[in-house]
C-alpha positions as CSV (number, residue, x, y, z in Angstrom):
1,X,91.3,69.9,126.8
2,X,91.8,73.8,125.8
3,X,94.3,75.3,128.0
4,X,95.4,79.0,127.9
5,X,98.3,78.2,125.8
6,X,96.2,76.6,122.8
7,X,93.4,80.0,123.1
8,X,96.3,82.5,123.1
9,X,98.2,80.6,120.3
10,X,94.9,80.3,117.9
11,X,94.7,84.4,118.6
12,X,98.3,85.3,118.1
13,X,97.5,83.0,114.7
14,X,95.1,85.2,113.8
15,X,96.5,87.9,114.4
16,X,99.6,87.0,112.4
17,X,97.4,86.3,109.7
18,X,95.9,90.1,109.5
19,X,92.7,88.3,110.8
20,X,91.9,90.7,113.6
21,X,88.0,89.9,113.5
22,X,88.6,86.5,114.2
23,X,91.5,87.0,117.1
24,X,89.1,89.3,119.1
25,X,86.0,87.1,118.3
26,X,88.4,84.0,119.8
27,X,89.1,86.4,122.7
28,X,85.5,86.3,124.0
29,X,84.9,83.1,123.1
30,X,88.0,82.6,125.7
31,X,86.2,84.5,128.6
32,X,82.7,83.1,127.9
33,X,84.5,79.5,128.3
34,X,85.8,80.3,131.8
35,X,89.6,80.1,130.6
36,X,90.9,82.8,132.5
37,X,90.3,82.5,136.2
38,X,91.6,85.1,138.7
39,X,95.1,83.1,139.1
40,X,95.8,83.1,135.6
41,X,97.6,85.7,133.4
42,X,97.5,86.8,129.7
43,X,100.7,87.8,128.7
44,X,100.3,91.7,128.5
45,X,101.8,91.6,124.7
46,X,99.0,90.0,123.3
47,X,96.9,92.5,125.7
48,X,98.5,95.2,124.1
49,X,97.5,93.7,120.4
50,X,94.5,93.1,121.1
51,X,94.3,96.4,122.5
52,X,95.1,98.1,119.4
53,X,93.1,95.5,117.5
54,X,89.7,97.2,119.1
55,X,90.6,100.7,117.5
56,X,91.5,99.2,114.2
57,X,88.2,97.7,114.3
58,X,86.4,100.7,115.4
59,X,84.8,97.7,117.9
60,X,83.2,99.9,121.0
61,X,81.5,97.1,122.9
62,X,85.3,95.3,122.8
63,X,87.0,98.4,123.6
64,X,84.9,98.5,127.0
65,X,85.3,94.4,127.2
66,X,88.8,94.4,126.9
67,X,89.8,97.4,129.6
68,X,87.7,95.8,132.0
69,X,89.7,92.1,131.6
70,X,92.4,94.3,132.0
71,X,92.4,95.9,135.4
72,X,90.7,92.3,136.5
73,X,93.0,90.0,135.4
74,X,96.6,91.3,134.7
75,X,99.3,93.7,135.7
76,X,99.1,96.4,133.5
77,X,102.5,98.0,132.8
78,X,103.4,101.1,130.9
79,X,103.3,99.2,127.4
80,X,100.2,98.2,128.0
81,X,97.9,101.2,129.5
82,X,100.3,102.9,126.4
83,X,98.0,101.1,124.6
84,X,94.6,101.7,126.2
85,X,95.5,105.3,126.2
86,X,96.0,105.6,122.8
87,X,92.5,104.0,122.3
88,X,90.8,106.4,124.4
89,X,92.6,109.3,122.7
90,X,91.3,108.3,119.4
91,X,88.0,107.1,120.7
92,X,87.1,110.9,122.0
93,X,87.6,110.2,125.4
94,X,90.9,112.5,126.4
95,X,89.7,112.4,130.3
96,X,90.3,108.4,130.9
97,X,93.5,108.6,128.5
98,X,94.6,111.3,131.1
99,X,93.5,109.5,134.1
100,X,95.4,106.3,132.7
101,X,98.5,108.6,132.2
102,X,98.3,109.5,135.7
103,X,98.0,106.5,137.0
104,X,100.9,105.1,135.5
105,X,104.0,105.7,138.2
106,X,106.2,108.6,137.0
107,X,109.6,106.0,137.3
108,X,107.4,104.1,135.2
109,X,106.1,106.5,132.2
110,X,107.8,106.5,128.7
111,X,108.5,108.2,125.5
112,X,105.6,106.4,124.4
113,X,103.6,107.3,127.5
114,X,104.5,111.3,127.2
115,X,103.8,111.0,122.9
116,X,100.4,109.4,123.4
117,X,99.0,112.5,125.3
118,X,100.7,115.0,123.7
119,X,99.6,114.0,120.6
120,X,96.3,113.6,122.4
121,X,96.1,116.9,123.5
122,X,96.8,117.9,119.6
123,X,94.2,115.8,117.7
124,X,91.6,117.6,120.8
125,X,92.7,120.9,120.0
126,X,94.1,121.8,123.4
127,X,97.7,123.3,122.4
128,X,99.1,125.0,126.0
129,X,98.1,121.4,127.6
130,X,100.2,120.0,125.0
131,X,103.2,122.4,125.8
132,X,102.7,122.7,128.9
133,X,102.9,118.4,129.5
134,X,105.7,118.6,127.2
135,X,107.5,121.1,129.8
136,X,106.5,118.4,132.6
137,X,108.4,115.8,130.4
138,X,111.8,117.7,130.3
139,X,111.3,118.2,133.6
140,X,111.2,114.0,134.1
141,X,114.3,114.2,132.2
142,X,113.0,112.2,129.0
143,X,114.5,113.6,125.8
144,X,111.4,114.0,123.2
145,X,111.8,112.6,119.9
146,X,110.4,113.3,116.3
147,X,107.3,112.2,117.2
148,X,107.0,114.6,120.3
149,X,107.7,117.5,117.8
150,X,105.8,116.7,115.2
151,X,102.9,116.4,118.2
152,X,103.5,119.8,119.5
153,X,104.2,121.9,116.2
154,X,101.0,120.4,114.7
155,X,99.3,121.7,118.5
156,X,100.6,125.1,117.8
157,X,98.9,125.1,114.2
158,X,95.5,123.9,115.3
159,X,95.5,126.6,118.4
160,X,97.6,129.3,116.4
161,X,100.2,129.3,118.6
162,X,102.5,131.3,116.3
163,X,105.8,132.3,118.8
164,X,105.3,128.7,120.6
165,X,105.6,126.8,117.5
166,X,108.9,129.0,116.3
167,X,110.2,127.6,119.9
168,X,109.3,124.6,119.1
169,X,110.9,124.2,115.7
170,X,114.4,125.9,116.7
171,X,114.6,123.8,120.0
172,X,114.8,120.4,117.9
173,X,118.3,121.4,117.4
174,X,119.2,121.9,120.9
175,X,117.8,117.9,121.3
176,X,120.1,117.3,118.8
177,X,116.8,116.3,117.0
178,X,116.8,116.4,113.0
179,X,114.7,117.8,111.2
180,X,112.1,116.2,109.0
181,X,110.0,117.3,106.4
182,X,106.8,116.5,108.7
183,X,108.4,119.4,110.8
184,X,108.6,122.0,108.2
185,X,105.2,121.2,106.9
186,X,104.1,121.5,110.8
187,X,105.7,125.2,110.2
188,X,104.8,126.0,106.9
189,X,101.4,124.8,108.3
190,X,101.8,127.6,111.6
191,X,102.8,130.2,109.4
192,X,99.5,129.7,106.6
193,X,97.0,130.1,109.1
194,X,98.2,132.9,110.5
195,X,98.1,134.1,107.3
196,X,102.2,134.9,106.8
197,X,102.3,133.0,103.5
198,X,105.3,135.0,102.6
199,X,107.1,133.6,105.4
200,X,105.8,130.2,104.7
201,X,107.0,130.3,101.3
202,X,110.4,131.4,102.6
203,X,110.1,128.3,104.9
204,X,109.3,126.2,101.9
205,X,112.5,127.7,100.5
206,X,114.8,127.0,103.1
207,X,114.1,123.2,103.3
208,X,117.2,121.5,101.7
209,X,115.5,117.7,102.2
210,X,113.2,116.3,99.4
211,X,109.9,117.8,100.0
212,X,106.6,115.8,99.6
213,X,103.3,117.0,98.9
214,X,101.8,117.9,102.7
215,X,104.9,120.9,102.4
């Protein structure tokens, strides 16, 4: 007889095997089989895959399945409501990606966890929330990372938030942070829209790394 070991090990298969269709199909096949009762756990990895599997697949009626089996059925940790928040953030719905950030225990929250709103916050067009979380964070005592930059310069841009991103940019070097050509581009990006395109040529200038064609 099918146990949970032989379900989960035919989805991680497919999943493998870039068949991602078939893994979340197999998924609801599970449930509709009675698998999972209240006593047993998925392992929250394959959660989180599965997770991200339902955004790949643009699948709505899986990306409200799948939260639900969640909050049911498992303990969800920081990796995994990581994971539900990014789908929610790129799904349009910034209100239950912020709830889900809340909701995860500040002791608790990551780089990953601070990144996924931030960036959040960006793709939305909300640029003080994305500072202004991003102050919270170095408050928590997280150092940011490329990532978080790249996030809150590209925030600035989109809300022409001209002295903010200048902050931004010189306080990668007080994190010790290097700079990237994503970052100048986030700059030279500021700097067009506001319509200083003789400062974002001498930005252009000024970058000593190979440059690529979003500078």
């Amino acid at each position: 007889m099918r146990d949970l070991v032989s379900w989960t090990a035919m989805i991680t298969a497919y999943e493998q095997a870039e068949q991602p269709d078939k893994a979340l199909l197999l998924f609801q096949y599970m449930q509709l089989h009675g698998v999972l009762s209240d006593s047993v756990t998925i392992d929250t990895v394959k959660m989180v895959k599965l997770v991200k599997l339902c955004f790949f697949l643009r699948l709505s009626t899986f990306r409200k399945e799948i939260p639900r089996f969640c909050y049911k059925r498992i303990k969800i940790d920081a990796n995994l409501c990581n994971a539900l928040m990014d789908m929610y953030v790129n799904s349009g719905d910034l209100d239950t990606a912020t709830r889900l950030f809340n909701d995860i225990p500040p002791t608790e929250r990551n780089i990953t966890s601070w990144n996924v709103l931030i960036s959040g916050y960006d793709m939305h067009g909300y640029g003080k929330e994305a500072l202004n979380l991003f102050s919270q964070m170095q408050q928590t005592g997280i150092k940011p990372d490329h990532i978080t930059f790249t996030s809150l310069l590209s925030a600035c841009g989109h809300a022409g938030l001209i002295d903010e991103g200048r902050k931004c940019f010189a306080e990668m070097k007080k994190h010790s942070e290097s700079l990237r050509v994503k970052h100048y581009a986030c700059m030279v990006d500021i700097l067009g829209r506001a319509g200083l395109l003789n400062q974002a040529f001498d930005m252009v200038q000024q970058i000593t790394i190979p440059k690529n064609d979003g500078v």
